[in-house]
N, C-alpha and C positions, 0 to 999 in steps of 0.2 A: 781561545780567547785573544791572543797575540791577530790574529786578522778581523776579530773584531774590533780592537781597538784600531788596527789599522783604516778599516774602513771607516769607522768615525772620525779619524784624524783628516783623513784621504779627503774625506766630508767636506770638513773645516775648509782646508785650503782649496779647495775647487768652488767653493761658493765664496769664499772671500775673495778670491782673483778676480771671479766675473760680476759680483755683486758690490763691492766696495767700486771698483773700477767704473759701475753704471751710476752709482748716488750723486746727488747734487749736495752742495752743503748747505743752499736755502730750504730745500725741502727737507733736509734734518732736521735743521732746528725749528721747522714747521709741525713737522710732525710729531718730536719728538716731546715741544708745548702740546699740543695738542690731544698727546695721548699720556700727556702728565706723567711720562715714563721716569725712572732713572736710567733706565737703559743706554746706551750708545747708539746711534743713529747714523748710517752712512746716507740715506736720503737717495734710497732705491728706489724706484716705482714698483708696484703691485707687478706689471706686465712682466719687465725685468726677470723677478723673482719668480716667477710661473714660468718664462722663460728659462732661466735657470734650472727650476727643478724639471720638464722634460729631459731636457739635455743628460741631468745627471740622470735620471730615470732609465731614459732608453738604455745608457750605456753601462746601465745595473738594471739587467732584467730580470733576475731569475734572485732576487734577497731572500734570505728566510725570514721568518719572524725574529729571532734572535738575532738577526744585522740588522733588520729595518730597526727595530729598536737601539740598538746600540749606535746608530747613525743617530738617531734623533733624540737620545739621550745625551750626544757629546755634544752636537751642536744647541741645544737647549740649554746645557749649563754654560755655554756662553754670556756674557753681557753684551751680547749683539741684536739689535729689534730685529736684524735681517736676515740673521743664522739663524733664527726663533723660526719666522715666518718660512725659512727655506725646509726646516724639519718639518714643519705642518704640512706643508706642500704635497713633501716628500710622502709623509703619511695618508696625505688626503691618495694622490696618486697611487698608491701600494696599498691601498688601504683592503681590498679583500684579501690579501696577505695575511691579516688581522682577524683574529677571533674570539668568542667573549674569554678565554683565557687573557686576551689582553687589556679587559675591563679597568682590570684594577690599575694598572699601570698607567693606562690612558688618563683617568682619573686623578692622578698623580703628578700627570703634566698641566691637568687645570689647575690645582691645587697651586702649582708654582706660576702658572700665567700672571695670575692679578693683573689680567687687564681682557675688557672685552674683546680687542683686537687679536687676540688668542684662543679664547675659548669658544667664541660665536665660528670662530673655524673648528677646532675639533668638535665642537661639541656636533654642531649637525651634520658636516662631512665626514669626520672619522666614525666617534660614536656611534652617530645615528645609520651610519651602513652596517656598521658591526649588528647592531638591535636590527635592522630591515632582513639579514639574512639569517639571523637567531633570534627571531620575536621573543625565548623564553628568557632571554638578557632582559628582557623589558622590567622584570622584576627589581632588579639591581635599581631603575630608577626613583622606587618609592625609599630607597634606603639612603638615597643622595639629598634627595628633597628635603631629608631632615638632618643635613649635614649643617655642623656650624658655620661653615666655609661659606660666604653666598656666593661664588665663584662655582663651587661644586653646585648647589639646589640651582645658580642660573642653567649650569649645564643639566640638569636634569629637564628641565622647563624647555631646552632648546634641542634636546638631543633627536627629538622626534621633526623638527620643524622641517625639514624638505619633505618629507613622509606627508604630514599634516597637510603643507600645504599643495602636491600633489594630489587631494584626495583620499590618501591614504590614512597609514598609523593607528595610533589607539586613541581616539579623541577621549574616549570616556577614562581611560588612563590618566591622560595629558589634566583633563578637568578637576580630578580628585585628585594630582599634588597640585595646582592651580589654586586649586580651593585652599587647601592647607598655608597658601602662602596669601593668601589675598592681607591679612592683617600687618603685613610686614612695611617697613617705612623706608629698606633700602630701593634706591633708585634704581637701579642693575637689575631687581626683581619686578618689579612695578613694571619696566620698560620691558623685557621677557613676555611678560604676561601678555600685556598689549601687544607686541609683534606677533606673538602667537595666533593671537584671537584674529588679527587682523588679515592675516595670510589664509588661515580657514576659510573666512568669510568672503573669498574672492572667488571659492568653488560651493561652499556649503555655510553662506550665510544664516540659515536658521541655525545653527550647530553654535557661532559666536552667538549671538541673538539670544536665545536660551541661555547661555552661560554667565552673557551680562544682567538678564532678567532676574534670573535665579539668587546671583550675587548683588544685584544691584545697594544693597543697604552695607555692602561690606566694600564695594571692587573701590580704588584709587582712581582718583582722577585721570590718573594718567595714565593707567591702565582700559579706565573706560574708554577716553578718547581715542586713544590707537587703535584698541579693537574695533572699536565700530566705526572707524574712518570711512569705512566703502560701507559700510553697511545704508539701504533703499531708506528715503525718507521718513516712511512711515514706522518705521521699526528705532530710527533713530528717536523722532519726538516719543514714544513710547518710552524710551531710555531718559528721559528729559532734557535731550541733546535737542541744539537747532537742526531744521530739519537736512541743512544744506553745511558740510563739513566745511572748514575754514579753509581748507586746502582747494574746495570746489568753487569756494567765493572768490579765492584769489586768481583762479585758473578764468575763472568769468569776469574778472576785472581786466587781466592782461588782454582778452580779446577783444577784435576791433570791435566797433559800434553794429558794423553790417553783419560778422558772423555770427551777432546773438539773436538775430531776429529768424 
């Protein structure tokens, strides 16, 4: 135990040296508005912080699961946004280290996120590797989907998302807790759904298409729109969407007069 805790401490101050030392203090308090945290904010870059955790990575190659965890348990009860994001990293990184024995735990650490900026990383990077190389994990998702947490049900909705939108995953999975959530008015799930549907539909547009058809008298606005952002014309006005997305009318407004002819 005594170098487990060591290695989490060790953690701490190897990412606070290189990670505090890299933050700006306007882009703390940018961020830190922004992602409505209580958290503490050193006003690190994304880059930074990925930089960071190779660094520490390479020079811990060989973690078991019981230190990758204990590393990314101490620095997680931090009140640091940047100790947080360095544990994710760390995990994303290590992450076949990880196996559905570590479901619950993982789980655990959405539950304490409260905030998308957290779980939109484990949930598809960690999670969803853990479920790509144990499919029979997958089951564990319909058990999350009706968690009261909607932190946990977004992670279950996102856990598959690089999978999905590769081509892969279990879409007919993904569809039926999808379905189960469609009647819900938090925002976090509404936007879930639609990212979903909308990364699908980049490789296997009939697949979103169908799901919005099928739902249509139930699915959110907001959920409609996302999903069917790239979705062809014809399939949009079918949806009772115009048939040209608003993202496509603005992208044809910025262009000169000669490159639309």
């Amino acid at each position: 135990m005594a170098s487990r805790v060591g290695l989490g401490s060790g953690a701490i101050e190897f990412f606070t040296r290189r990670l505090r030392l890299a933050g700006l203090a306007k882009r703390a308090i940018g961020e830190k508005a922004y992602l409505k945290s209580d958290l503490r904010f050193w006003g690190t870059s994304q880059a930074s912080i990925r930089a960071a955790v190779r660094e520490y990575c390479d020079a811990h190659p060989d973690l078991t699961r019981a230190e990758l965890r204990a590393i990314a348990e101490t620095m997680y009860a931090s009140d640091v946004h940047e100790l947080r994001a360095a544990a994710i990293g760390v995990l994303e990184l290590d992450r076949e280290t990880l196996d559905a024995r570590d479901l619950p735990w993982l789980i655990a650490l959405v539950r304490k996120s409260e905030s998308w900026a957290y779980v939109d990383w484990i949930a598809p990077k960690v999670i969803g590797d853990v479920i790509a190389r144990d499919p029979r994990a997958r089951r564990r998702l319909a058990v999350w989907a009706k968690d009261r947490n909607f932190w946990v049900r977004r992670a279950a909705l996102l856990a598959e998302h690089d999978a999905l939108r590769a081509g892969g995953g279990d879409f007919a999975v993904w569809s039926r807790l999808a379905a189960s959530m469609l009647d819900e008015r938090e925002f976090f799930i509404r936007k879930a759904i639609g990212w979903v549907l909308r990364e699908v539909s980049k490789k296997r547009p009939n697949l979103t298409y169908a799901f919005l058809s099928k739902h249509r008298d139930r699915v959110s606005r907001l959920s409609l729109t996302e999903g069917a952002k790239y979705l062809p014309a014809p399939k949009r006005t079918s949806l009772g969407l115009p048939a040209e997305a608003a993202w496509a009318v603005r992208e044809a407004r910025r262009k000169p007069k000669s490159a639309r002819r």
